[in-house]
C-alpha positions as CSV (number, residue, x, y, z in Angstrom):
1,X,0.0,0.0,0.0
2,X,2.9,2.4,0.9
3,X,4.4,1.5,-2.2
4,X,1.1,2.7,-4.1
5,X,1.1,5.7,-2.2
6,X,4.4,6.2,-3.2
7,X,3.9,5.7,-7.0
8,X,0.9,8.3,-6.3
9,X,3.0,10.9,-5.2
10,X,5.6,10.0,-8.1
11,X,2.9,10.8,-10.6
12,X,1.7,13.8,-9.0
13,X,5.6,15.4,-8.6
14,X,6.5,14.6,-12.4
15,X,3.2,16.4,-14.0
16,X,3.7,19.5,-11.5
17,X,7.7,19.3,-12.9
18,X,6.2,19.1,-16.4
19,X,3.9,21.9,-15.5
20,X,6.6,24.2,-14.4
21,X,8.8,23.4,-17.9
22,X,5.8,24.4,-20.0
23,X,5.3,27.7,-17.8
24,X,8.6,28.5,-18.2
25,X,8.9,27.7,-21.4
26,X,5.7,29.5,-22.4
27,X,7.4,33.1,-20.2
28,X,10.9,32.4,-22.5
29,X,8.9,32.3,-25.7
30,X,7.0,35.6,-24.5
31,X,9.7,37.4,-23.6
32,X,11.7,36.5,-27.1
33,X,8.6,37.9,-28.6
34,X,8.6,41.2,-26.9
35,X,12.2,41.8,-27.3
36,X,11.8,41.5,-31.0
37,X,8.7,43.9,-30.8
38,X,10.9,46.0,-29.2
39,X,13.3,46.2,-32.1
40,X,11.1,45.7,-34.7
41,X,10.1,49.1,-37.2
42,X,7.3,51.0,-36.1
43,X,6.0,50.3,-39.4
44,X,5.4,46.2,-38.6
45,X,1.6,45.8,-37.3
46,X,1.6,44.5,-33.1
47,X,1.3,41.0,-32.6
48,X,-2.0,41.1,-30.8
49,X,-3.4,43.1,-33.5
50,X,-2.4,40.1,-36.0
51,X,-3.8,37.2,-34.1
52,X,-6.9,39.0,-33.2
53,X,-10.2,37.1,-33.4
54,X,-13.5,38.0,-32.0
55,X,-13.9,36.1,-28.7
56,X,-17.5,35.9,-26.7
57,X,-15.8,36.0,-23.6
58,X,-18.8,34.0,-21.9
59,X,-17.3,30.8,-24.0
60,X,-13.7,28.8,-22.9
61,X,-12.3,26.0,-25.3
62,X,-10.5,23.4,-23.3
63,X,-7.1,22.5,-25.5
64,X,-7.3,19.2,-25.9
65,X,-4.7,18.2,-23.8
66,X,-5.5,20.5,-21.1
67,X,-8.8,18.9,-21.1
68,X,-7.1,15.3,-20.6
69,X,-4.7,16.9,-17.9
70,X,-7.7,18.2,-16.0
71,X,-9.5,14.8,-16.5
72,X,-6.4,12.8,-14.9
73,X,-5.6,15.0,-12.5
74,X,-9.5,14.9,-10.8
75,X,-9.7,11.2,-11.4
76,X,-6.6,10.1,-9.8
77,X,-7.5,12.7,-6.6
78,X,-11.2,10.9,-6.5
79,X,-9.1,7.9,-6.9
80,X,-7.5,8.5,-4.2
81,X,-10.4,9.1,-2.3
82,X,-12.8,6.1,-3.3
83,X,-9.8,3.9,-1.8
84,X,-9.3,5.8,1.4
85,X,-13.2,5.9,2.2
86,X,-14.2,2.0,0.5
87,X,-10.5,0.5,0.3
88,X,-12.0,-1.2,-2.8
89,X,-10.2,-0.6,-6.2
90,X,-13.7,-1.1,-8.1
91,X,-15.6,1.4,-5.8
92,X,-13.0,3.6,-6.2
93,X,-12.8,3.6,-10.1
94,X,-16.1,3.9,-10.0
95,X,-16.0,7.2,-8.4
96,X,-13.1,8.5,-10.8
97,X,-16.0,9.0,-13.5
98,X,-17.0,12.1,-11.6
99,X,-13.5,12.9,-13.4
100,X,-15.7,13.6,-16.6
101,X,-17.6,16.7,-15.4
102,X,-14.0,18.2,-14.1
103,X,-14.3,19.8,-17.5
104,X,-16.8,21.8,-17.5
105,X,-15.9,23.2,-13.4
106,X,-12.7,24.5,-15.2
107,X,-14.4,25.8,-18.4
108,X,-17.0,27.5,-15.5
109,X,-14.0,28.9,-13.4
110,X,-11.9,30.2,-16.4
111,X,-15.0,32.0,-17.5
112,X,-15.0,34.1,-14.6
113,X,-11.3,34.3,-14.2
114,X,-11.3,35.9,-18.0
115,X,-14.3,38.2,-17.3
116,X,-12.6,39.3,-14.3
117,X,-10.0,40.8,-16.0
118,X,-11.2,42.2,-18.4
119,X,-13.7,44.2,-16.2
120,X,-10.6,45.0,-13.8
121,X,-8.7,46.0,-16.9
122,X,-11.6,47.8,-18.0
123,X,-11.8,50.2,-15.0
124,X,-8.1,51.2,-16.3
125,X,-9.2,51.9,-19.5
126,X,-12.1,54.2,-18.7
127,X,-9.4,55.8,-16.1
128,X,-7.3,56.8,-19.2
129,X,-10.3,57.6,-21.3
130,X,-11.5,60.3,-18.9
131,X,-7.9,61.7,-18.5
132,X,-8.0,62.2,-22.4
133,X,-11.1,63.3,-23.3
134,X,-10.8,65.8,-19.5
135,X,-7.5,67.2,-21.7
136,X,-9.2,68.2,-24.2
137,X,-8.5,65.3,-27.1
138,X,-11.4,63.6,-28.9
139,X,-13.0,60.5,-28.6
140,X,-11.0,59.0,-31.0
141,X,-7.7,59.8,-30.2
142,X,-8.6,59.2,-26.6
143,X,-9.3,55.8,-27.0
144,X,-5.4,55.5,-29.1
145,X,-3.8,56.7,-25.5
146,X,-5.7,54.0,-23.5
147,X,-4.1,51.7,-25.2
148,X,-0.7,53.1,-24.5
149,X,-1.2,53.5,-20.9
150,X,-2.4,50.0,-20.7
151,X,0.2,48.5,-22.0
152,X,2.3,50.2,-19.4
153,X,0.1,49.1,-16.9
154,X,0.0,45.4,-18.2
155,X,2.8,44.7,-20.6
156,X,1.3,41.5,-21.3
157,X,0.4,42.1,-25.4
158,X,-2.0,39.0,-24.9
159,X,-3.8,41.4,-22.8
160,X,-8.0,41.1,-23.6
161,X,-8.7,44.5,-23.0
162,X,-5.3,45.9,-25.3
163,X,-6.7,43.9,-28.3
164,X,-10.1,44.8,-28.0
165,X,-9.0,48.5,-27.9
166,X,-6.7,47.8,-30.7
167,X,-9.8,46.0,-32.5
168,X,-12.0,49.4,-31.8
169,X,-9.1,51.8,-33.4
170,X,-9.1,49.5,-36.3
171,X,-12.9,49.8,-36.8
172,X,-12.8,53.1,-36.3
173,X,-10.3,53.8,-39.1
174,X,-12.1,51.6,-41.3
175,X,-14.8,54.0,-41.2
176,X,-17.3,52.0,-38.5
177,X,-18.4,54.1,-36.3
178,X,-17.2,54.2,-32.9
179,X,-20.7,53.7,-31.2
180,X,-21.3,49.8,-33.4
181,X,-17.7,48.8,-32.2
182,X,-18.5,49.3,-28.2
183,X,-21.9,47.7,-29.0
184,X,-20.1,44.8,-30.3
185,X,-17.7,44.4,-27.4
186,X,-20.7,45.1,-25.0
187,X,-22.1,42.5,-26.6
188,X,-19.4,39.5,-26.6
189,X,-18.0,40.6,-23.0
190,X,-21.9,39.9,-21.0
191,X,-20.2,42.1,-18.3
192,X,-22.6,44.8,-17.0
193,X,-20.5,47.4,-16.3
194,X,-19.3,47.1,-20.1
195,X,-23.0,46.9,-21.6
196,X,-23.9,49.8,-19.8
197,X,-21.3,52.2,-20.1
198,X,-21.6,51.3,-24.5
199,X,-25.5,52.2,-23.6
200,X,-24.8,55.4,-22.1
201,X,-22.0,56.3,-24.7
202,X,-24.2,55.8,-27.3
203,X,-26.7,57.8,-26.0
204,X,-24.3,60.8,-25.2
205,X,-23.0,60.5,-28.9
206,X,-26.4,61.0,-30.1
207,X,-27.9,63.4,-28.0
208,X,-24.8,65.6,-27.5
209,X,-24.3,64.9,-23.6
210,X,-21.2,65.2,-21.6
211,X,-19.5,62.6,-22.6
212,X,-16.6,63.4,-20.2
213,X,-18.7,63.6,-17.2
214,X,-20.3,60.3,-17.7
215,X,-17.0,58.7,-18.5
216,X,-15.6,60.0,-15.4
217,X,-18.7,58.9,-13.4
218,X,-19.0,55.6,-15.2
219,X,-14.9,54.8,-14.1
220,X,-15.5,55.6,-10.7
221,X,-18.5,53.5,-9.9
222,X,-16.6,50.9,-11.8
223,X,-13.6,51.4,-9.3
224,X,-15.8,51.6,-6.4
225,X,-17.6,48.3,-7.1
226,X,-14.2,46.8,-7.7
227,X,-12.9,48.1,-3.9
228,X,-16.0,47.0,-2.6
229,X,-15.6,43.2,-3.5
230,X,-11.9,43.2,-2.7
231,X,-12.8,44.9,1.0
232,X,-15.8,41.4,1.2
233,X,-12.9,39.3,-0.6
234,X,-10.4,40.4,1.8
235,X,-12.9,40.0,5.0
236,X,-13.9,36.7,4.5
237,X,-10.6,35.3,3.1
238,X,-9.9,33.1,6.6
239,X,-13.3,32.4,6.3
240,X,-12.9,30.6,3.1
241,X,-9.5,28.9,4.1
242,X,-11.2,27.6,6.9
243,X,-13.7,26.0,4.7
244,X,-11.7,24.6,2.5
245,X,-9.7,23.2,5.8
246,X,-12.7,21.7,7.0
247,X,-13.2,20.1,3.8
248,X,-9.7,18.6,3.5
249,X,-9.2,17.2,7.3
250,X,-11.6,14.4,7.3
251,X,-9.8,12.6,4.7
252,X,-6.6,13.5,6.8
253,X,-8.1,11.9,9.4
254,X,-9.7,8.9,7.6
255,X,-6.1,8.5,6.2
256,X,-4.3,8.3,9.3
257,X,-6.8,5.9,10.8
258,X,-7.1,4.2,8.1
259,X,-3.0,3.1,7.9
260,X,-2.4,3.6,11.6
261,X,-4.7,2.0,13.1
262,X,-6.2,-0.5,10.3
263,X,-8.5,-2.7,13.0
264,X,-9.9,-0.1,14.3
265,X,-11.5,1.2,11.0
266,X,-12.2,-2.1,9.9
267,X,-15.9,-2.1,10.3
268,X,-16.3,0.9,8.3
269,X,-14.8,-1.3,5.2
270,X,-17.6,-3.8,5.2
271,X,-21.0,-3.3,3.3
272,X,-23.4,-2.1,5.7
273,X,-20.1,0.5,6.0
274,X,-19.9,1.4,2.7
275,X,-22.9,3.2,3.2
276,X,-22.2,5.2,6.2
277,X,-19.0,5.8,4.2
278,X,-21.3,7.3,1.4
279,X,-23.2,9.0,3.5
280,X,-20.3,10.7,4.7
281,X,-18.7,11.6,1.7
282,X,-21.4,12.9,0.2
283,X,-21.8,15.3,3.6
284,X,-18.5,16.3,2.7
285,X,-19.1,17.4,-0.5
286,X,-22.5,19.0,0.0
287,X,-21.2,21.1,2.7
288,X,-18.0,22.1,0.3
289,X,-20.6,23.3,-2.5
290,X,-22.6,25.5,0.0
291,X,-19.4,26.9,1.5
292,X,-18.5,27.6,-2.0
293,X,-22.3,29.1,-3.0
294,X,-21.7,30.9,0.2
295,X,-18.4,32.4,-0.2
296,X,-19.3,33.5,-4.1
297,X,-20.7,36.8,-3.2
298,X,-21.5,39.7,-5.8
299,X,-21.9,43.4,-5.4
């Protein structure tokens, strides 16, 4: 059993190695690419504005091998934990199929890791938006220096936010008016913030308002919203730890007992304890969703 354990951990250690290589081959690869956007003429198009494709940021394709990585990973962890709460390799290869919804929980999570960004990013923009138009530029131009000031502020050209501002200059010198490309980002990024700062735009643009007032306005609730949820995120972040403690320390437990003291626990490895085992596990996982639900709060 040790030796399985051991195996286990083997496994685990070589695909967080491989993990790091690819990271660190992907930030070598990145920073080559910079460096020759550095040097390159002024003349050459950016790199972001080249490989640009219209993305509905509500929607996240697994790679195919990230989706397999995901799948293996969550399968050998329920694995893990069939055998620690039934000690039966059947039982607990039955309960690494739950492997094939990991999936869509990362597809779900990445959705709101991307949105996030882009609404944090967002903020930034407006920031330098208001600056501009407040210094007298116009809309157009404007939107030209929010891309330069966030790309100092994230020098990461795979930046959502640059290339949708690059995607809006390009439209606008193609003759579309300003107004259809904000509708068209309002209407891939489903963020609210986004959706209704395009619907006050375009009103402004229309009716003649003060388009730097409600700019200004629009970046500060933005930025106050923000601040809010990191003051809740910050508030409750031992609370959340200490649910996801609570969460991890029964199979701690069971573990220990389990290969400490193997008589003891025997009684729980018969069929009639199968079931309490079940009932327990799935005690343990209802109270991880709700602490989960709980801890997932908007502004």
């Amino acid at each position: 059993m040790l030796g399985f354990i051991a195996i286990v951990l083997a496994g685990l250690a070589g695909i967080v190695l491989w993990g790091k290589e690819r990271i660190s081959q992907r930030a070598i690869v990145l920073k080559t690419s910079s460096v020759i956007k550095e040097h390159a003429p002024t003349s050459v198009q950016p790199k972001s504005a080249q490989v640009y494709t219209a993305k509905n940021y509500d929607e996240y394709t697994l790679v195919t091998h990230e989706k397999w990585i995901v799948i293996f990973l969550t399968a050998l962890i329920m694995f893990i934990i069939g055998y620690l709460f039934y000690k039966s390799i059947v039982l607990s290869a039955a309960l690494s199929f739950i492997s094939l919804k990991a999936p869509g929980v990362w597809i779900r999570n990445r959705i709101l890791k991307q949105k996030k960004e882009l609404q944090l990013s967002f903020k930034h923009c407006l920031y330098s938006i208001s600056s501009s138009l407040s210094a007298g530029k116009s809309v157009e131009n404007a939107f030209r220096e929010a891309i330069v000031d966030l790309t100092l502020i994230y020098p990461d050209a795979d930046l959502a936010m640059v290339q949708e501002m690059e995607a809006i200059v390009r439209k606008v010198d193609n003759g579309l008016p300003i107004e259809k490309a904000l509708s068209d980002l309002g209407a891939r990024a489903h963020l609210d913030e986004i959706s209704n700062f395009t619907e006050v735009f375009n009103i402004c643009k229309r009716t003649g308002g003060d388009l730097v007032e409600v700019v200004r306005k629009t970046a500060h609730m933005i930025g106050d919203k923000l601040q809010i949820e990191q003051e809740i995120s910050v508030m409750i972040a031992q609370k959340r730890f200490e649910s996801k403690a609570m969460c991890v320390i029964p199979f701690v437990i069971i573990g220990f007992l389990s290969f400490g003291s193997p008589d003891y626990m025997q009684p729980l490895y018969t069929l009639k304890g199968h079931f309490v085992m079940t009932l327990a596990l799935a005690v343990i996982g209802v109270a991880g969703w709700l602490s989960m639900k709980i801890m997932n709060l908007k502004v």
